[in-house]
N, C-alpha and C positions, 0 to 999 in steps of 0.2 A: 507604525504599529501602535494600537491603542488598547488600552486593559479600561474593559468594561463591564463596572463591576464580578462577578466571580467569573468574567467569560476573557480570552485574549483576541481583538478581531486582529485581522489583514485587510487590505485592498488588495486585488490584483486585475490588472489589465491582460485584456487576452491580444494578445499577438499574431499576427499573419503564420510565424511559423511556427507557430503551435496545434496549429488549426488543419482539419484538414477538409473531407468532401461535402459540404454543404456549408461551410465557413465555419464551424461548430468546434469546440477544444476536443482536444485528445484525449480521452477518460486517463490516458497515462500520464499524459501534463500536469491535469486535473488531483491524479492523485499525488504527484511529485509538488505542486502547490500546496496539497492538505499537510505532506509532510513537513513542508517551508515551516506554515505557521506551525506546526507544531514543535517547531523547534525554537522557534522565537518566542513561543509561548512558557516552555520549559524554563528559555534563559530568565522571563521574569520572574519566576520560581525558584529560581538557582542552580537549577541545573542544564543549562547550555550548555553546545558541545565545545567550546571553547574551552570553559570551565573542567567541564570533564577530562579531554584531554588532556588537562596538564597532569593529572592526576591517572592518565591509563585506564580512562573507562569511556565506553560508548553506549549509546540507546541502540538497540535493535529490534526491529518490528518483525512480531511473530504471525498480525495477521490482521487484515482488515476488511471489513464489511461495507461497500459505497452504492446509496441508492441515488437512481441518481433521476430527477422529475423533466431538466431540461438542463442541454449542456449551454454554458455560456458561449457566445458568438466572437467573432473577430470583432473588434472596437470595443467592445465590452467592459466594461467595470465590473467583479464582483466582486463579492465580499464574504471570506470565510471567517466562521466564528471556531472559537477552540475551546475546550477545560479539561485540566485532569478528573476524571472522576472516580477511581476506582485504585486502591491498592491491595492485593492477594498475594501475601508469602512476597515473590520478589515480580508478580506481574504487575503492571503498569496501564491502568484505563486511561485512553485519553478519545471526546468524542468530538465532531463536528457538525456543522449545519453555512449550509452554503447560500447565499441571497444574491437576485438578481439587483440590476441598479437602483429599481423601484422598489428592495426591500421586499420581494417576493420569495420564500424561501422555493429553490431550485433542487436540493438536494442535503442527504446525511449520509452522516459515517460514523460508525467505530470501531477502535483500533484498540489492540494488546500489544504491550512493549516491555522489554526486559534492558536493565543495566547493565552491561557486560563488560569484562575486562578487556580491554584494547586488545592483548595479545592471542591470550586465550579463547576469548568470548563466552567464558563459562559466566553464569549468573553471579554478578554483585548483588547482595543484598545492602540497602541505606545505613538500616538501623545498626549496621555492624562496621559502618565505617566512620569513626568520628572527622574526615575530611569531608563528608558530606554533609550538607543542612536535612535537616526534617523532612521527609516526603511532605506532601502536599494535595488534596484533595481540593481544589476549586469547587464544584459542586458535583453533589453525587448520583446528578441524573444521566439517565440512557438514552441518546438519541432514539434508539428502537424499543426502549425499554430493556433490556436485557444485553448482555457481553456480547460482542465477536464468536458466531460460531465455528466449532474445528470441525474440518471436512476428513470423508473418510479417505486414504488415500491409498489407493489400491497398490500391488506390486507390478513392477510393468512387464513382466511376463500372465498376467491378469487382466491388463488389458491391453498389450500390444500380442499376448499368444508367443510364439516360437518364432515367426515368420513374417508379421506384420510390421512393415514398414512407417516412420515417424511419419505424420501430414507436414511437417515443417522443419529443419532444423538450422539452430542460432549460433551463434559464434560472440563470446564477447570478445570483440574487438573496440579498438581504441574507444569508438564513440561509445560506446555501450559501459564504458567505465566511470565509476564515480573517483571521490576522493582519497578513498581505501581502496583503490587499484582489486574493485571487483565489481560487476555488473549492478548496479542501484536496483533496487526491488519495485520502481515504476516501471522499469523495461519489461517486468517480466508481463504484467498488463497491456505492454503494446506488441510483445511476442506473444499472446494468448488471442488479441485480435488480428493479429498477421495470421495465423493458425484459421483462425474461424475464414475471414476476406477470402483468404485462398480455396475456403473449401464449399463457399458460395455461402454462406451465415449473411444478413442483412444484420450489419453492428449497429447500424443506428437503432435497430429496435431494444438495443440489452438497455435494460431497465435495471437491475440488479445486478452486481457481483460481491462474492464472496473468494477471497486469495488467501492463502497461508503458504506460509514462504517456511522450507523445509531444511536447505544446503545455499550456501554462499555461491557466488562460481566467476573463478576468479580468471584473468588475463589468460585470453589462448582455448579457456577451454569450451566444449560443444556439449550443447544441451539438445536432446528432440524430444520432439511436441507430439502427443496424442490427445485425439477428440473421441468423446462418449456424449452422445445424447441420449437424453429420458425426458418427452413431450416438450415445454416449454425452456426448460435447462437443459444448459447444456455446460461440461466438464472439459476442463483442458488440463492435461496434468506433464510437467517436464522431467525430464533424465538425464543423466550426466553419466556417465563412464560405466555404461549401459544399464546400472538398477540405482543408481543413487538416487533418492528424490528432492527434488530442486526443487517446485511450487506444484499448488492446487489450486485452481480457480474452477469457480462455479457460478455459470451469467446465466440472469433470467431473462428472456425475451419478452417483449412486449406485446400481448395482441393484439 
């Protein structure tokens, strides 16, 4: 890991099994990658999850926007860049921009994230905790210009109706669990593409997503999947213990 100037990069090599039908990474790896650095990024800041931990707080991402120009290959080297840029009340901007080995920018992202108490996960704010250092602003530009947009997210009797059956549904089971013994919020990206694959979606064409992550979802329990298309986008929204809302995702196809 290398801090250059206001930005934090990574390397990462792309791996046979992260990779799937055309030897190309997993847009779900890919964003479980964004989150790496952005967490070793924090820790130069002072706030790594190490650190936090000791203290009963955790970073949790409320949502993120990944364009993506070309996915990185099997053998691949690339390189994600990070910075915080943005602090509101108790949300947390952090953006990215991703380079192929020849230093071609391949892709961006921005992301919202909140500090939250380990137990509860109610909103820590910094400036009210003297165990914590000063937030920090690296620089205060926008990958896209602008924040992480929130998606509207319907009720699932709105769009599943009385009788309409899920296109898919998930199970977090063992593999599907992170450190916090609950489903890691890239899964919900490779369940939103399971969802699409099954129901004949060409994935290689999503150019765009846009995810906001609603409900946890922890050991044992089952989520299902509904799809809405409108032209070029297309919606995938999940459920948990039949109306809870778990995530929104919104992919733009490619023409």
């Amino acid at each position: 890991m290398a801090e250059t100037g206001k930005y934090t990069e990574m390397e990462v090599y792309c791996k046979a099994t992260e990779c799937g039908i055309g030897d190309k990474l997993y847009c779900s790896s890919l964003i479980g990658d964004l989150q790496e650095a952005a967490e070793r990024s924090s820790n130069t800041i002072g706030y790594g999850t190490s650190f936090l931990k000791e203290i009963d707080i955790c970073w949790i991402i409320l949502k993120m926007r990944l364009h993506i120009d070309e996915l990185p290959s099997w053998h691949e080297t690339f390189r994600i860049r990070t910075w915080a840029n943005s602090i509101e009340k108790f949300y947390y901007g952090r953006d990215f921009e991703i380079f192929n080995a020849e230093g071609k920018m391949i892709g961006q992202a921005t992301s919202t994230w909140i500090l939250a108490d380990w137990n509860s996960h109610r909103p820590v704010i910094a400036n009210k905790r003297p165990d914590l250092p000063p937030p920090v602003i690296q620089d205060p530009r926008f990958a896209f210009g602008e924040s992480c947009p929130k998606l509207a997210f319907p009720a699932r009797i709105d769009i599943a109706g009385e009788t309409e059956k899920p296109v898919i549904i998930k199970y977090a089971d063992y593999n599907e669990l992170d450190r916090n013994r609950h489903v890691n919020n890239s899964r919900y990206t490779a369940w939103a593409y399971d969802a699409l694959f099954k129901n004949g979606y060409d994935v290689s064409k999503i150019e765009d997503l846009v995810i906001n992550y609603n409900s946890e979802v922890k050991a044992g329990e089952k989520v299902e999947l509904f799809i809405s298309s409108d032209g070029p986008k297309v919606s995938v929204f999940g459920y948990k213990n039949i109306d809870t809302k778990v995530f929104a995702v919104e992919l733009t196809m490619r023409q």
